[in-house]
N, C-alpha and C positions, 0 to 999 in steps of 0.2 A: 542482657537483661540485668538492671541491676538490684541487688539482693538490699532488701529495706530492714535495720538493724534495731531493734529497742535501743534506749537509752541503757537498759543492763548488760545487755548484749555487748552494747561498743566499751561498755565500762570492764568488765569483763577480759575482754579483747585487749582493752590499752596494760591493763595490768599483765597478761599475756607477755606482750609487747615488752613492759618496761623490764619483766623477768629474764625475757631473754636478751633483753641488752645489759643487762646487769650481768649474765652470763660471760658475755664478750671482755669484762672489767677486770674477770677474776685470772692468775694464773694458768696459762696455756695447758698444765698438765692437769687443774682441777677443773677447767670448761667442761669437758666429757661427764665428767659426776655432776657436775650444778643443773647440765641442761637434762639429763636423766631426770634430774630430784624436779624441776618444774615439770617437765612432761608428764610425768609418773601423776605428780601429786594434782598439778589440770586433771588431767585425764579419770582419774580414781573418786576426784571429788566433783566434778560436773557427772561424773555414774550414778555417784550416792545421793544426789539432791533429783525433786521433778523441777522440771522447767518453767513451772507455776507458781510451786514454793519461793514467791518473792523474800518473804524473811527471810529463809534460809540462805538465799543466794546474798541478799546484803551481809547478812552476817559472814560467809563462806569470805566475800570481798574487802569486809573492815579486816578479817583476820590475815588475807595475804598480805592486805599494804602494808601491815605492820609486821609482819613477820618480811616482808621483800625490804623494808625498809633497814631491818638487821643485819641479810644478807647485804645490801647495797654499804653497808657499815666496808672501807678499805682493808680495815685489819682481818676481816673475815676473808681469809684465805682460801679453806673448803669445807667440804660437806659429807656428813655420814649419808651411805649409799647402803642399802639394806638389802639381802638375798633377795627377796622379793621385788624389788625394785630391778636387779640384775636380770631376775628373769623377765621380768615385763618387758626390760629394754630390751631383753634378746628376741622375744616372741614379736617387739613390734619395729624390730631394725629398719628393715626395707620397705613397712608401711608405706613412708611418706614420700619413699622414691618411685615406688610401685604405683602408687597412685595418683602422682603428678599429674594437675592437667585432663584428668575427669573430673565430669560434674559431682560425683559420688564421693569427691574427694574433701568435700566440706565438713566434714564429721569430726 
């Protein structure tokens, strides 16, 4: 069955997307920090908004492109990674491998 997406939805997603190929760009030893710093900061600020709040979610979206568009900048090498960030990565390691391939796994 296929899952039918808003227009903010896929907007969303493609920016998603273009973070973690930008990931791919940066130095092999700062990927590990860059793809924390997007997962963290998805994850923390799709919490803090409702799924209704269309302003908010535009605004949430003009502020990535332009900040993804900084990191996407070559000379940016890497990224501050904060305690808190550390531990979110540690509490959500094996998430995405744990839940591979369930339907539950969309979240």
């Amino acid at each position: 069955m296929s899952l039918r997406r808003s227009g903010l939805q896929r907007e969303v997603l493609a920016l998603y997307r273009r973070a973690l190929r930008m990931v791919n760009t940066k130095p092999a030893a700062a990927q590990p920090k860059f793809k924390l710093y997007v997962r963290y900061t998805f994850k923390t600020q799709a919490s803090s908004v409702s799924p209704r709040d269309i302003s908010a979610i535009e605004h949430l979206l003009r502020r990535g492109r332009r900040q993804l568009e900084m990191y996407e900048d070559p000379q940016v090498r890497d990224c501050f990674v904060s305690n808190d960030m550390l531990q979110w990565g540690a509490r959500n390691a094996g998430r995405r491998e744990s839940t591979a391939g369930t339907p539950s796994s969309a979240s």
